[in-house]
N, C-alpha and C positions, 0 to 999 in steps of 0.2 A: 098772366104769369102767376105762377103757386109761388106760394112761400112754404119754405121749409118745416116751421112749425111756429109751435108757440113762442120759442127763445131761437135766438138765433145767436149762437156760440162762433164770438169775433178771434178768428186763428191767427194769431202773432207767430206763426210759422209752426200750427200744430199743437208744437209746446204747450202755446198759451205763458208761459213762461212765469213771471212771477205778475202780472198785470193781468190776470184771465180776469175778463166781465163778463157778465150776464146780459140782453140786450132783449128786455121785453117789448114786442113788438106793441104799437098803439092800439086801443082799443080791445086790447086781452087783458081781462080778468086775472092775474098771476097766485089770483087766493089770498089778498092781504088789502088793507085799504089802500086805495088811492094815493099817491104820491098827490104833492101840492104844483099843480101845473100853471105857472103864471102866462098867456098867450102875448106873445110877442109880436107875432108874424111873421117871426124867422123861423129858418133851421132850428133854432135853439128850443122850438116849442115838441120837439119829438124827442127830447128829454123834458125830465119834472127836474123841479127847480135846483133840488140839489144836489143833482148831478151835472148840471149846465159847467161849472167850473171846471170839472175833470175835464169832461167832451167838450167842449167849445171854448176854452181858453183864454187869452185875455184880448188876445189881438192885436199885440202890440209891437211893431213889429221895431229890432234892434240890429245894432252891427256893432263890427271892430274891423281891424284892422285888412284882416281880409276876409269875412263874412259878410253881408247885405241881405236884408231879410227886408219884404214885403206884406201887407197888410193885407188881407182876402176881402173886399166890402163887402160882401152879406156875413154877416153872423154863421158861426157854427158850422160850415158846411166842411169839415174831416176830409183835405185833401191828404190823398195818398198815390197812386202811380201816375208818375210823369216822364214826360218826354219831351223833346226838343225837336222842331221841323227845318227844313234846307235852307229857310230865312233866317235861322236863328229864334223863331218863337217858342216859347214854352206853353206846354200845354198840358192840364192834369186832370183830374176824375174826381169829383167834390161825391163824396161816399153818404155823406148826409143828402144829400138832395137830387142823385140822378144827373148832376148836371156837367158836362166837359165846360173848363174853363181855359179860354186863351191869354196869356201872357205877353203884353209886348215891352223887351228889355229895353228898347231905346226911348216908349213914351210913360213908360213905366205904366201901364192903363190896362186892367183886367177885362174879358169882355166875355158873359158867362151866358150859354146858349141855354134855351127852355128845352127838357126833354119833357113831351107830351105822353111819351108811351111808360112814362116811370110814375109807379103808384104811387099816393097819396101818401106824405110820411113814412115813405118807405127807406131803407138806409140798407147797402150793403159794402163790403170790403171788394175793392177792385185791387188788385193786384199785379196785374200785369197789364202792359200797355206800350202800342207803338205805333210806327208811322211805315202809312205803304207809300209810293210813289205816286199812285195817283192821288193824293191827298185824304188819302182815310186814315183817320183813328182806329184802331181795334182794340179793345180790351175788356177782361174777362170780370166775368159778375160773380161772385160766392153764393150769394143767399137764393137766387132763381134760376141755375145754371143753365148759367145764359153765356154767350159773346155777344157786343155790339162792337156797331161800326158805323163809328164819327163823318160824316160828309163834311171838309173844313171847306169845301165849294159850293155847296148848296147847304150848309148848315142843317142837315138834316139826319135824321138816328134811325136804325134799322137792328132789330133785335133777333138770332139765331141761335136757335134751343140748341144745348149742348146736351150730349149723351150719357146722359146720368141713371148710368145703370146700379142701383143701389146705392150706397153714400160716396155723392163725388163735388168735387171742389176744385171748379179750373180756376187754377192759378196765376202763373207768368205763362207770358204769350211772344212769339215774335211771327213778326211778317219774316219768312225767307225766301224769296223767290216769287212760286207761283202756290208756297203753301203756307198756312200760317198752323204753326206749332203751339198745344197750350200742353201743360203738365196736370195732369187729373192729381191732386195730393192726397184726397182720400180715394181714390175710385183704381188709385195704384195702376195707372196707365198713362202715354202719353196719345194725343190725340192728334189727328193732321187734316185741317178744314182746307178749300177751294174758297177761296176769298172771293170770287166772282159769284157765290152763290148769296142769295138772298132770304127772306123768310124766315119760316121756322122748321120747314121741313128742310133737311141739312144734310148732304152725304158728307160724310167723312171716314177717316181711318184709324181705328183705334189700334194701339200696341202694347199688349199686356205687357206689364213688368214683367222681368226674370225671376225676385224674389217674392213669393206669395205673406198676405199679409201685413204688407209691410206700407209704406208712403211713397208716393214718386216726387220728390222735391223739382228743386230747377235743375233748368237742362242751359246748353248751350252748344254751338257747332264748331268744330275745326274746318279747316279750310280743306277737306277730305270729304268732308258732309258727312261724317261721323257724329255722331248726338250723344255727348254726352251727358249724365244725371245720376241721379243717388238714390239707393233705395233706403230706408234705416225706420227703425222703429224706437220712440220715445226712449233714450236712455239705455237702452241694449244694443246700439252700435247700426253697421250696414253695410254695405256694399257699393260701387264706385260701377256705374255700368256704361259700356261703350257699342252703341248701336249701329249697325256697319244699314245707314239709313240706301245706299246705293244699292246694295244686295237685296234689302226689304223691298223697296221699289217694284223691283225687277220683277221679285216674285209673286208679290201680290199683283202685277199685270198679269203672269201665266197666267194664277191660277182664279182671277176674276173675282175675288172676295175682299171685304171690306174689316174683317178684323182675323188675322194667323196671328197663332202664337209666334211672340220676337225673341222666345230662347234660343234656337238656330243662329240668331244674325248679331248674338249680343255677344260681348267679352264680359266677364265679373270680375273684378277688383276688390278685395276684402279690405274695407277702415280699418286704421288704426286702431285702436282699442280706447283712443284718447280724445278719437273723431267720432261724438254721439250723436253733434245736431247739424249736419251740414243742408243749410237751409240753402245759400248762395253759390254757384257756380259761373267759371269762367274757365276759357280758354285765352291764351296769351298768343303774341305774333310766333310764337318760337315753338309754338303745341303743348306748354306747359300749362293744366290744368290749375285752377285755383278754388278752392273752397272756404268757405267762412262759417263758422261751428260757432249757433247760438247761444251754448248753454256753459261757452268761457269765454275767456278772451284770446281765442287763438284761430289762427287762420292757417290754411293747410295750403300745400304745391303737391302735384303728382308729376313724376315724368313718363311720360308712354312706352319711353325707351327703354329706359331700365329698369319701371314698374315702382320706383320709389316716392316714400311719402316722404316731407321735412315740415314740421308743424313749428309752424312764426307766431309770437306773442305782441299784443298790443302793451300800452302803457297802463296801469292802474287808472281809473273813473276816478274823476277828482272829488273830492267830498261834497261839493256842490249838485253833484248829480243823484247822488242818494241819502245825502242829508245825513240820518241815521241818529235822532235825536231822542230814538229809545236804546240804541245801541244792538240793536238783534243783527245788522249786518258787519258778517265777520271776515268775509272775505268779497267783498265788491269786483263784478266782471264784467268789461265792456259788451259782451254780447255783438260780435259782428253777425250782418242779417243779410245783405245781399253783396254782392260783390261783382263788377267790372273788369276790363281791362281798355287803355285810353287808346289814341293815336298812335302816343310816345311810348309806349310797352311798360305804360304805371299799370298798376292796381288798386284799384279805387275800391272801398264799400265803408257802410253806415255803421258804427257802433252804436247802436239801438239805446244802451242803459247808461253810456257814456257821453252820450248829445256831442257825439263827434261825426266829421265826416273825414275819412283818411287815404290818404296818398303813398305807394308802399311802391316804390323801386327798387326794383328785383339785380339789376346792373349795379346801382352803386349800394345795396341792400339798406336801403335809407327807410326812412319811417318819417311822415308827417303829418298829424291827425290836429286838424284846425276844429275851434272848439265853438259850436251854435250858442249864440247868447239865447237867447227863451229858452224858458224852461216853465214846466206846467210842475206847481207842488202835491197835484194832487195823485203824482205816479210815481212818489217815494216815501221814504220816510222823515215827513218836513214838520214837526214841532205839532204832532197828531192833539188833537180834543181841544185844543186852545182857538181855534181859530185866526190864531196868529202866522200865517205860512210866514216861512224865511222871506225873504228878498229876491235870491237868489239862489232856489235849490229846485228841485228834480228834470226832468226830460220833457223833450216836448214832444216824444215819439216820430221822429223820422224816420218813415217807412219805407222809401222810397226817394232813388236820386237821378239824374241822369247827366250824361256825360257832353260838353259842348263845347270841343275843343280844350283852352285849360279852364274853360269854367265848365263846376257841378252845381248843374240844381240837384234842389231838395223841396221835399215838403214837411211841411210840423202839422201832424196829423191831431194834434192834440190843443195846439197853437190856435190854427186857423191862417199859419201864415205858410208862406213858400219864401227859398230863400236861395241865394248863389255864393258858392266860393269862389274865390278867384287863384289862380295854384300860381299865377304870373307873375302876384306880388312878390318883390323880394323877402327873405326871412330873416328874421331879428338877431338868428343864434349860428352857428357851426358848431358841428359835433367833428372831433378828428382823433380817430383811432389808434393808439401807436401799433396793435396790433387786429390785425381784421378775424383771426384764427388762431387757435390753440389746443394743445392735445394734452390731456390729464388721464388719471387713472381715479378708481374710485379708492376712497378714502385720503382724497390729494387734497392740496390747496394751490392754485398757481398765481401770479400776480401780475397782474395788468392795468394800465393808465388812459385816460383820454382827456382829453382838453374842449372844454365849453368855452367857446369863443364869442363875444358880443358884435356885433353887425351891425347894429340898430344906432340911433343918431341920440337915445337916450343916454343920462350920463351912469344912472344903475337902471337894471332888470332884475326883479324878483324872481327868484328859480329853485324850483324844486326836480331835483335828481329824479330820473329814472331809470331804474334799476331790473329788471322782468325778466323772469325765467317761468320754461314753459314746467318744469318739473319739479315737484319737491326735494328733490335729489341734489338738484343743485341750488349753490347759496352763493347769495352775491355780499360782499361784507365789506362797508367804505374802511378805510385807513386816512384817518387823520383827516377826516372831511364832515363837515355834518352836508344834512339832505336836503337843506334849505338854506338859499343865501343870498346877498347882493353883490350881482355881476357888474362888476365895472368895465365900463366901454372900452379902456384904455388895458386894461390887463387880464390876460386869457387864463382861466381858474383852472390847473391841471387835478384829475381828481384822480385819486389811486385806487385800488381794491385786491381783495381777491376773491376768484372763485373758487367754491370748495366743492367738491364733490361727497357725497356720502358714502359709507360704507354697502352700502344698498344700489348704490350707482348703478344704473342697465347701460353697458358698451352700447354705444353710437353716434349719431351724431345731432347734434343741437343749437338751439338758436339763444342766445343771450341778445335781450334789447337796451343799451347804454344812450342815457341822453339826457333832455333837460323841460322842463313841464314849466312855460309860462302862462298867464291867466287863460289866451285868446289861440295859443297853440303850442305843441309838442315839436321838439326835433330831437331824432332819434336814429342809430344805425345798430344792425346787428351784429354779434361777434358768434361766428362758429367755434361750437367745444363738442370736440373729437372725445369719447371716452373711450378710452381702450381698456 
C-alpha cells in the first residue's frame, strides 16, 4: 500500500474547519527536531508526547441521564465510522491502529480483531462504513485509497484498491443491494464496486459529477433508486444533484463501458445561498431530502416536489463546549456533520462543535439534542498556556453515529470512547406553543408565548432559554422573563416575547427554534414566520 505523502491532511469534511492538524507520518524527517516520544506500546506511541492528550484522550468514559459512554481498552486507537449488525452488535474502525472493533451491548465486552495487512504505525480516517448481509464489513480508507472488507465470520480483512485518478478520497459508503456506493470527495465522482470481487485489481463504475471542480460530498437513496448528493466548493456555495441511477444502469449495459459522463441522467438543484457546507445527506420515508451544513448551525429539507428549500436552526453550543477563555469566539455554532433519518421518520445527526447528538421531528417539528459528557480540552478554547484545562470544556469530536432502533451509537474520536443515546428515555421538560405559525411584514414586531413545562420528579431544574433564529433579520426579544431560571415541578413558567422583523427583512418563510437548554439536554420546537 502507498501512502500519500509526507503529511497526511485529516478532512473533518474538507473544511478542516476550525480543528485542521497536520499529521506527520513516523519516521519522516518534517525539518525540525524531534518531538519527545515516550514508547508505551500503545496506539499512543504514533504520536510524541505532547500531543497524546489531544489524540488520545483520557478515557474516561461518563454518562447522564440518557447518555452511556464506554471505555475502548487499548489506548489511543481514534474511533470513528460505526455501525450496528442484525444482532444488535456495534461495530467501529479504530483509525489509529487498522483495526475493526466489535461491541457487545449486553456483556458490555469490546473484542478488537488484528489486521495483519495494515502497516506499521500507520493511521488513516475511515469514514464510511456498513454491513452487508452476508456478514461483511465494508469501509472506506483516506490515506491509501483503499476499500476493505471486514469477514465478521472468518475474522478476516481483504483490501481493494480504489480508483484514484488524481486526488481522490473515498469517503461514505453503503452496501445497496448487489452494489456498494462510495462518494470520491476530492476526486468529484461517485463510485459503484461489485462486492463479490476481491483483491486489488477491482472493476468498478465511476460517475463523474455534473459540476466540474467542485467536491462530491454524501449521497444517499430514495426508494426510486435515485442517488442523491451535493456538489459545493469551500465557502462559495453548490448544487443539490439527483442521479436518475435506473437510467445510468441501463446505459452503461448498451454501451459496455465502465466510466460515461452522468450529466445526461442527473437533475441540478442550485443551494441556497445560506447552504455552504452540506457535508450530511438524507432521505426521509416521505422523499423529503435532508441536509446538515458544517460551517453553522443549521440544517436544510428539500422537497422534490415543489423543488423548495426551508433551512432549521439548532440551539446555541453551551459554553462548555468552547470554553473561550481568551474571549476570540464571538459567535459559537454547533456545526451539524452527518445526518440520518430513523425508523420513526426522526432525523438524527452530530453536532460536531457542540458535543451533541440530535433528534429533529419533522411531524411535530420538535428538537431534541441530548448532550455527550466527555469532552477533550484540547479542541477549544480551554484556559490556553496555564496548563490548567477546565473540568469541564471542549468536544470530544464525534464523527460518526449509527442508528439502532431508538438507540444512537456514537463514537469520541478524540476520547477514545464510544457511546449510546437512549431517545426511549422519558424527557424532563415540555415545550407548548400557543402558536405553531405566524405572518409578519418587515419592520414588524409580533408577540408570541410558550410554556416550559417540568416533567421530571426533580423539585427545581436549572434552565436556560433558547431562543434561534436562522437570520440576522429576525430578533427574538423576551418580555418580562430573564434567560436563566429555576423551574419548579409544580408550576409551568409561561414565557412571552416578540419577534421582530428588520427593515431589511427578505419575504419568506422561516424557522424560529423556542425552548429550554438543561445541563444533559435540549427540548425545543419550531415556530414558522411567514414574511410578507
Amino acid at each position: 500500500m502507498k501512502k500519500k505523502g509526507v503529511a497526511v491532511t485529516i478532512f473533518f469534511g474538507f473544511i478542516l474547519l476550525s480543528s485542521t492538524i497536520m499529521l506527520v507520518l513516523p519516521g519522516v524527517d518534517p525539518g525540525t527536531d524531534a518531538p519527545e516520544l515516550t514508547v508505551t506500546g500503545t496506539p499512543a506511541d504514533n504520536f510524541p508526547d505532547e500531543q497524546r492528550s489531544q489524540f488520545c484522550g483520557s478515557s474516561n468514559a461518563k454518562s447522564t441521564d440518557f447518555v452511556q459512554e464506554f471505555s475502548i481498552p487499548t489506548l489511543c486507537t481514534n474511533p470513528l465510522a460505526i455501525i450496528t449488525d442484525y444482532d444488535g452488535n456495534v461495530w467501529f474502525a479504530e483509525t489509529n491502529t487498522g483495526k475493526i472493533t466489535k461491541f457487545d451491548p449486553i456483556l458490555e465486552t469490546f473484542t478488537e480483531y488484528e489486521n495483519s495487512l495494515w502497516p506499521l504505525g500507520a493511521r488513516s480516517m475511515v469514514w464510511g462504513m456498513d454491513y452487508a448481509p452476508d456478514g461483511s464489513i465494508w469501509y472506506t480508507d483516506e490515506s491509501y485509497d483503499s476499500i476493505w472488507k471486514f469477514s465478521t465470520i472468518d475474522e478476516t480483512y481483504d483490501r481493494l484498491s480504489y480508483p484514484s485518478e488524481g486526488d481522490s478520497l473515498p469517503q461514505k459508503l453503503l452496501v445497496d443491494g448487489s452494489q456498494i456506493i462510495v462518494n470520491d470527495f476530492t476526486g468529484n465522482k461517485l463510485t459503484f464496486l461489485d462486492p463479490s470481487q476481491s483483491g486489488e485489481e477491482v472493476q468498478y463504475l465511476s460517475v463523474p459529477s455534473p459540476t466540474d471542480n467542485s467536491v462530491t460530498a454524501d449521497f444517499t437513496v430514495d426508494a426510486n433508486n435515485n442517488v442523491w448528493y451535493t456538489n459545493w466548493l469551500y465557502q462559495q456555495g453548490g448544487v443539490l444533484v439527483k442521479l436518475d441511477k435506473v437510467g445510468y444502469d441501463e446505459a452503461v449495459r448498451n454501451d459496455g463501458v465502465q466510466f460515461l459522463p452522468g450529466k445526461d441522467f442527473t437533475e441540478v438543484y442550485q443551494l441556497p445561498v445560506t447552504l455552504l457546507t452540506p457535508n450530511g445527506i438524507a432521505v426521509a420515508d416521505d422523499g423529503t431530502i435532508w441536509m446538515a451544513d458544517t460551517t453553522s448551525s443549521s440544517f436544510f429539507s428539500f422537497n422534490p416536489v415543489t423543488e423548495t428549500f426551508v433551512q432549521y436552526v439548532t440551539s446555541d453550543p453551551m459554553l462548555s463546549t468552547y470554553g473561550n477563555q481568551t474571549g476570540v469566539v464571538k459567535s459559537p455554532i454547533s456545526r451539524p456533520y452527518w445526518i440520518e433519518s430513523d425508523d420513526l421518520g426522526r432525523i438524527v445527526f452530530n453536532e460536531q462543535t457542540a458535543n451533541n447528538i440530535s433528534v429533529m421531528d419533522p411531524s411535530s417539528q420538535s428538537l431534541v439534542e441530548y448532550h455527550v459528557p466527555s469532552k477533550n480540552p484540547n479542541w477549544a478554547d480551554c484556559d490556553p498556556g496555564t496548563g490548567m484545562m477546565l473540568a469541564d470544556c471542549g468536544v470530544a469530536q464525534i464523527f460518526d453515529f449509527a442508528i439502532d432502533g431508538e438507540k444512537i451509537w456514537f463514537t469520541e474520536w478524540a476520547e477514545n470512547n464510544i457511546g449510546v443515546v437512549d431517545t426511549s428515555i422519558s424527557l424532563p421538560l415540555e415545550i407548548q406553543l400557543t402558536s405553531s405559525s405566524l405572518t409578519t411584514t418587515p419592520e414588524n414586531s409580533k408577540s408570541l408565548d410558550f410554556v416550559v413545562s417540568s416533567l421530571s420528579q426533580k423539585d427545581l431544574l436549572g434552565v436556560s432559554l433558547i431562543l434561534s433564529t436562522t437570520h440576522d433579520f429576525l430578533n427574538i426579544e423576551l418580555v418580562d422573563s430573564p434567560e436563566t431560571f429555576q423551574l419548579d415541578s409544580d408550576a409551568p413558567r409561561l414565557i412571552s416575547l416578540e419577534i421582530n422583523t428588520a427593515e431589511d427583512a427578505i419575504p419568506g418563510t422561516y424557522k424560529v427554534l423556542l425552548g429550554a437548554q438543561l445541563s444533559d439536554v435540549a427540548i425545543s420546537k419550531y415556530v414558522t414566520v411567514t414574511i410578507e
